[in-house]
C-alpha positions in Angstrom: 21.6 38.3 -5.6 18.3 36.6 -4.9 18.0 33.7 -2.6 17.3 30.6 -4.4 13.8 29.3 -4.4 12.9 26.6 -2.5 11.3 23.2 -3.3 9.7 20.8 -1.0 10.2 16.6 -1.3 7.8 14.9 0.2 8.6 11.6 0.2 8.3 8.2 2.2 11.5 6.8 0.5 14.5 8.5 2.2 17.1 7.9 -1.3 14.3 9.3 -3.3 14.8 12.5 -0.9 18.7 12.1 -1.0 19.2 11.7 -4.7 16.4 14.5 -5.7 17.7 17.0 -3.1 21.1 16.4 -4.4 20.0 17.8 -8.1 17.9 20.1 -7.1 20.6 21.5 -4.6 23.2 20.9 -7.9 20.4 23.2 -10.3 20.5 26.3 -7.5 17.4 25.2 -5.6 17.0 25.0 -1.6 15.3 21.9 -1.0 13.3 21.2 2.1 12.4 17.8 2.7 9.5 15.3 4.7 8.9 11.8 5.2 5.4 11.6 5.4 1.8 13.5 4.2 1.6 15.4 8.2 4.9 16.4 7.8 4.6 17.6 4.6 2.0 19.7 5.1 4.1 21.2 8.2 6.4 22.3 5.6 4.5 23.9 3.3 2.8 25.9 5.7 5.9 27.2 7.4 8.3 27.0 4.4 6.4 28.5 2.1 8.0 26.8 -0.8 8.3 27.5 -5.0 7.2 23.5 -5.2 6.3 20.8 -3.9 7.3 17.4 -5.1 5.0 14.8 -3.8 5.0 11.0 -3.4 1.7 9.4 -4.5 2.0 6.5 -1.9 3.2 6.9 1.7 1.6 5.7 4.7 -1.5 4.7 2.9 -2.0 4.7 -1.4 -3.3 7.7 -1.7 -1.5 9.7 1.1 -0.3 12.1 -1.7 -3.3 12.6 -3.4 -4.8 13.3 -0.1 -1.7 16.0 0.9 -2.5 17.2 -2.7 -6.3 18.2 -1.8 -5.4 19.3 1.5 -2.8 21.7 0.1 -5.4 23.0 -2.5 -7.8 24.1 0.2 -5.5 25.8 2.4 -5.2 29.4 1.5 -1.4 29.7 2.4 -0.4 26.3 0.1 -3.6 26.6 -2.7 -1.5 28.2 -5.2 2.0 26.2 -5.3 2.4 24.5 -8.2 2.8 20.1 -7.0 4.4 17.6 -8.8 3.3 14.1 -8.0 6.2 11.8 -8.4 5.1 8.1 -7.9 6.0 4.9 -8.5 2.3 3.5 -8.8 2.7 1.7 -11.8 5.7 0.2 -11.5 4.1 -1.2 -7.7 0.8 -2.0 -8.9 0.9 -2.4 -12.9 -1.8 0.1 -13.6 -1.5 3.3 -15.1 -2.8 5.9 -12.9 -1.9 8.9 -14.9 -4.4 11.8 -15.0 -5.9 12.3 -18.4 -7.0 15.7 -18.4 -6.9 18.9 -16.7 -9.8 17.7 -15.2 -8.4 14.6 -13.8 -5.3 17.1 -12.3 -7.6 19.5 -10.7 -9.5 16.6 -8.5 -5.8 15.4 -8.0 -4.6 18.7 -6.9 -1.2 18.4 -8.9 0.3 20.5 -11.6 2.1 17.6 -12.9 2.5 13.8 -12.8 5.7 11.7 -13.6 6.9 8.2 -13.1 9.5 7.0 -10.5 12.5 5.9 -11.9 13.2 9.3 -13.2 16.3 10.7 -14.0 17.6 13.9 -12.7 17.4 16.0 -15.4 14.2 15.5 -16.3 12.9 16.0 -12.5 14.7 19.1 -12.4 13.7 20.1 -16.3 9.9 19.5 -15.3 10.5 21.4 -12.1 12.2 24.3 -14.1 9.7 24.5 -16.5 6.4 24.8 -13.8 8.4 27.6 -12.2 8.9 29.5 -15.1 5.4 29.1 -16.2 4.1 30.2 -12.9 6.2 33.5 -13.1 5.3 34.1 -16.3 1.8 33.7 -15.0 2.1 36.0 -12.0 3.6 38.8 -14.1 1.0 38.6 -16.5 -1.4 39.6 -13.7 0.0 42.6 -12.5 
């Protein structure tokens, strides 16, 4: 049996962490979890995780977007897939949603969705990247 793959919450809001580590937990997943961008990047280096789900703002507005970038540029963290889950225009009224695959790579995130999310489509999005990046490493061997 293989171990189950691990994800990586990075998040300022400590229910956020609770209630997604619960349904990723619930869909087979070992979760890992910070409370802040330093922390974060702590655990991606020594986790090595599937995933990371990161907050967009923590200790300053663009903390995750800054995580994101610094993640990109490390060899060890470059190639796991993030998910930036953010409540930015719920707390600020603008829509800060990338626009093109352009807009993600300066970002540094595989994917962008809006807090409140449900569970299910967390742990669907989730799902779907890491099916989409095996598919991609088989492909190159």
């Amino acid at each position: 049996m293989c171990a189950p793959q691990t994800i990586l919450m990075v998040d300022d809001d400590v229910d956020v962490l609770a209630t997604g580590s619960a349904a990723f937990e619930a869909a087979g997943y070992r979760v890992v979890t910070a409370e802040n961008a330093e922390s974060g990047f702590a655990a991606a280096t020594t986790e090595k995780p599937a995933l990371i789900v990161l907050d967009l703002m923590m200790e300053e507005a663009d903390s995750g977007v800054q995580l994101a970038r610094r993640l990109r540029r490390e060899p060890a963290t470059q190639g796991i897939p993030i998910v930036i889950l953010t409540g930015v225009r719920k707390a600020t009224g603008f829509d800060f949603t990338p626009a093109s695959r352009d807009d993600f790579e300066w970002i540094g995130a595989d994917a962008w969705i809006e807090k409140p999310v449900g569970a299910r489509d967390l742990v669907g999005l989730v799902t779907g990247l890491l099916e989409a990046a095996r598919s991609r490493e088989a492909e190159a061997q």
